[in-house]
C-alpha positions in Angstrom: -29.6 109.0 -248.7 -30.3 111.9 -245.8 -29.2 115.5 -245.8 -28.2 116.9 -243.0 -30.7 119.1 -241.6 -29.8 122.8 -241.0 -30.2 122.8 -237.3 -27.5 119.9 -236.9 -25.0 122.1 -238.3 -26.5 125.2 -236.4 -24.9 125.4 -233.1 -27.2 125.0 -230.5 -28.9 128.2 -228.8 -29.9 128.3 -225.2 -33.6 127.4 -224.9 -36.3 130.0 -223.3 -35.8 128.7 -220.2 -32.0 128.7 -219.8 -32.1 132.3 -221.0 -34.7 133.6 -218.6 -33.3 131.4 -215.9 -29.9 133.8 -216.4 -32.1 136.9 -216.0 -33.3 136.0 -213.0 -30.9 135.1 -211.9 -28.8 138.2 -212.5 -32.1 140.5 -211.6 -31.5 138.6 -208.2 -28.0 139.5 -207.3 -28.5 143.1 -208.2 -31.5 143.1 -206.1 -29.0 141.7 -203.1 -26.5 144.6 -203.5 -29.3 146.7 -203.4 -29.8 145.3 -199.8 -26.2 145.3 -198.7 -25.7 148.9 -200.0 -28.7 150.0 -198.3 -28.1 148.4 -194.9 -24.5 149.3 -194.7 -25.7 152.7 -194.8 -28.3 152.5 -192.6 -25.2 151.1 -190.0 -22.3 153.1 -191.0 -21.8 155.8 -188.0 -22.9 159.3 -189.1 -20.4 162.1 -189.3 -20.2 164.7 -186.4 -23.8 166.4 -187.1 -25.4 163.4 -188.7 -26.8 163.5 -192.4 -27.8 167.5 -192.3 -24.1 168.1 -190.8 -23.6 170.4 -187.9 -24.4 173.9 -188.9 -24.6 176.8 -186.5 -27.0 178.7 -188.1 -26.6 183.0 -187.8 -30.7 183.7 -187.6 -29.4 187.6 -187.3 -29.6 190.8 -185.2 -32.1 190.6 -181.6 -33.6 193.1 -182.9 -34.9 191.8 -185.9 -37.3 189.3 -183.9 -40.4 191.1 -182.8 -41.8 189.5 -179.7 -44.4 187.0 -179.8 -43.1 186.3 -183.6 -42.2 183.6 -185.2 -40.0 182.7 -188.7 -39.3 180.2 -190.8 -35.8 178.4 -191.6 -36.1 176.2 -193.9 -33.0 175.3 -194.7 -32.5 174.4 -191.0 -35.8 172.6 -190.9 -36.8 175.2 -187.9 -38.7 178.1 -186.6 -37.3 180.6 -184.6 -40.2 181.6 -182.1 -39.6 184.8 -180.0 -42.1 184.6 -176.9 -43.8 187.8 -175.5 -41.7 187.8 -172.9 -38.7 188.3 -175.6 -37.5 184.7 -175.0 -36.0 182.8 -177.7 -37.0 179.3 -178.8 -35.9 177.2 -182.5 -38.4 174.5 -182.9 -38.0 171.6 -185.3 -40.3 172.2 -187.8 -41.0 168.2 -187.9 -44.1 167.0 -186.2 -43.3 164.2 -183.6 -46.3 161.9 -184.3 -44.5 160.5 -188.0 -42.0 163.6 -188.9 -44.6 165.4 -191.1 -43.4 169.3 -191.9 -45.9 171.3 -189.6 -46.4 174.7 -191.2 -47.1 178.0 -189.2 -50.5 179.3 -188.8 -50.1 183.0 -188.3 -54.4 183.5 -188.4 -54.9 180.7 -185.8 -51.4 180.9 -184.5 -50.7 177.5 -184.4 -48.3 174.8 -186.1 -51.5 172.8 -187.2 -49.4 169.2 -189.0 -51.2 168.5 -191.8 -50.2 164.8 -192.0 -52.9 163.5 -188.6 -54.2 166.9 -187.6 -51.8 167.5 -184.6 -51.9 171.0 -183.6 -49.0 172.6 -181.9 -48.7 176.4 -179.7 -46.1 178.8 -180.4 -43.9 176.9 -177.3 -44.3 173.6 -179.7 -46.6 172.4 -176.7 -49.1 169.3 -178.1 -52.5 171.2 -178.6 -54.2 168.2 -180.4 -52.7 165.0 -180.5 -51.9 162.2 -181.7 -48.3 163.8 -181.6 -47.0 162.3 -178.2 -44.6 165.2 -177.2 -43.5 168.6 -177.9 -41.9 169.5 -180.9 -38.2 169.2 -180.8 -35.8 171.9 -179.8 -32.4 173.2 -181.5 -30.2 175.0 -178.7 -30.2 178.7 -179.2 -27.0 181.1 -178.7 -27.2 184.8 -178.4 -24.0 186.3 -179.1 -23.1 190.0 -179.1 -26.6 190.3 -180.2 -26.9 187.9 -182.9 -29.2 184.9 -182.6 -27.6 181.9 -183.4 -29.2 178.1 -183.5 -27.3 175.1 -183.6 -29.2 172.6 -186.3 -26.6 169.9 -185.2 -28.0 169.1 -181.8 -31.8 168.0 -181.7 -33.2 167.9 -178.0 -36.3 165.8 -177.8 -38.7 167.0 -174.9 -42.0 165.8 -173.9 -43.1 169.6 -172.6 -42.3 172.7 -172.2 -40.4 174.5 -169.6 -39.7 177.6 -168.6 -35.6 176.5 -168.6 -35.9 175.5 -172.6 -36.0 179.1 -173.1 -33.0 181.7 -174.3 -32.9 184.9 -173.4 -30.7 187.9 -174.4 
């Protein structure tokens, strides 16, 4: 006479494979949402302003801005250069060679990018490439005295000139 062994009467478990078949499985549709999520947001059109949304920012009175001076806005991701001539100018403070932050150089006067060594003038004019073009403008307004810059509106230029400037 035979007994019945325990695993007949145990019911049957999903072998090794079956179970990491499953995992995979399920690792690979997450991994496909991923994509679709990230792609539709790469397509869905951008609100007015794109991702940093439009933002006119108030830089303040003329008269704070000492010519041939430049200052930072970082939350706008500019500088605001006033040329010797008293001319306004809000450069993006991304490098145009791969988007690296370029910092301002007050000793050398520059906006050396410390990403490839790009080296930029207080006009954002290419000094050293391998940036290809002049940093990237933000349109300046001078109302009643105040300086204002509009973050919303990038102009791309590949030089400067003379009209690019604001003046009061």
């Amino acid at each position: 006479m035979t007994t019945p062994t325990a695993s007949a009467n145990a019911p049957a478990s999903p072998g090794r494979r079956t179970f990491l078949a499953r995992v995979w499985k399920a690792l690979g549709i997450v991994a496909a949402a991923e994509l679709v999520a990230v792609v539709a947001a790469y397509l869905a059109p951008r609100k007015e302003g794109g991702a940093r949304g439009a933002a006119v920012i108030t830089a303040g009175p003329v008269a704070e801005f000492t010519p041939a001076s430049v200052r930072p806005f970082p939350a706008g991701k500019f500088y605001l250069v006033r040329l010797a001539d008293g001319g306004f100018l809000a450069l993006s403070s991304r490098c145009t060679h791969l988007g690296c932050t370029v910092p301002w150089s007050e000793k050398d006067r520059v906006f050396p990018c410390p990403c490839h060594a790009s080296v930029f003038d207080l006009r954002g004019e290419v000094l050293s490439p391998p940036a290809p073009r002049a940093l990237d403008l933000f349109p300046v307004v001078i109302e009643a005295g105040i300086v204002k810059v509009d973050t919303g509106r990038r102009v791309e230029r590949t030089r400067f000139e003379p009209g690019q400037v604001t003046y009061l």
